[in-house]
N, C-alpha and C positions, 0 to 999 in steps of 0.2 A: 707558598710552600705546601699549605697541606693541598691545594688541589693539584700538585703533583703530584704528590704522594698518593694521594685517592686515584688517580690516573695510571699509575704504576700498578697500586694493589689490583685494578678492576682487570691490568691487560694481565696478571699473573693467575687471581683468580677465574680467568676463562682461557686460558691462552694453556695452560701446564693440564686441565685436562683430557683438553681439545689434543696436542700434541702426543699425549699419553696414550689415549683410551680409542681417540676417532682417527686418527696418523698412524697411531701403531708405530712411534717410534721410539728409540731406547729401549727395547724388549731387555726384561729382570732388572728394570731400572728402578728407583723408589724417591720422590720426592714428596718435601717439607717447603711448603711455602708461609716463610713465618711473616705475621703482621705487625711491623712493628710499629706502624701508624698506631693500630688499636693498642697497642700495651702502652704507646705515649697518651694518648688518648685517656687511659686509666689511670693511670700516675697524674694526669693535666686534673683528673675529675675526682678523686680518691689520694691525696699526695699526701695523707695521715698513713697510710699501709706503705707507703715506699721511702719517705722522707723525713728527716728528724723535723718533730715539734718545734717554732714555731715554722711552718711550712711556707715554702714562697715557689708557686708555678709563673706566675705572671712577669714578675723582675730579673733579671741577672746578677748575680754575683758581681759579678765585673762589666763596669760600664762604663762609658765613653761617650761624652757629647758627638754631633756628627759630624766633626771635624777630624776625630781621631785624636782630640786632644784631653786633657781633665777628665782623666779615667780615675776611677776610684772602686776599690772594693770593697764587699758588706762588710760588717762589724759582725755578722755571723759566719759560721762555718759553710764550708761546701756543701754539705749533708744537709743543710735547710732549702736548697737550692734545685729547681727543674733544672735550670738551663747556668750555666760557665759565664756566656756575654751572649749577645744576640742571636747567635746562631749556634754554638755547639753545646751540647749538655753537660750537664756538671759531673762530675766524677760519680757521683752516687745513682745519677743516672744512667753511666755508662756499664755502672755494678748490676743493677738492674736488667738492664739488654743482655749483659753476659749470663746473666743467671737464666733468665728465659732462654736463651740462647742454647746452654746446656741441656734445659730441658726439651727445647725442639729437637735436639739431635737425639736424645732419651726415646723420642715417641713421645712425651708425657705435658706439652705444652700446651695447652688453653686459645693460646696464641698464632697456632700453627694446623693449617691445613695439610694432611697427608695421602699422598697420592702411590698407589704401587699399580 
């Protein structure tokens, strides 16, 4: 998955200002290519500023042997949690994206490359 994602980011990051600036296309157009790799990336490396004390990036909340069977979830809350079960994020991290999110569309994100 993340070499997906790095694969996505690299054609966005050359590709929007290739399009923009050397194409000359979308004239009075203005794009935000947000990273959302990197802001999971942050949260993976830093999950004290995003996630309630005691902090879990590595585990899911809800899991499931690979059968799809004997699923159980934590004895903590979703707020301590990166990730919901193997693949989608926990609710605190979807808070997270969205907050970013508003700010990329602000101008004022960290996260986000801007293009006019």
């Amino acid at each position: 998955m993340k070499e997906y994602t790095s694969l996505v980011n690299s054609l966005f990051e050359y590709r929007t200002p290739y399009e923009l600036l050397v194409a000359k296309r979308y004239p009075g157009a203005s794009f935000a290519v947000f990273d959302v790799h990197g802001l999971m990336t942050d949260i993976y490396s830093n999950p004290t500023r995003y996630l309630t004390f005691p902090t879990n990036v590595t585990a899911p909340y809800y899991l499931c042997d690979p059968t799809g069977a004997n699923c159980k979830t934590s004895s903590l809350s979703l707020d301590h949690f990166m990730w919901y079960d193997e693949l989608h994020p926990s609710q605190q991290t979807d808070k997270v994206i969205a907050t970013e999110f508003a700010n990329v569309v602000k101008g004022s994100s960290k996260y986000a490359t801007y293009w006019q």
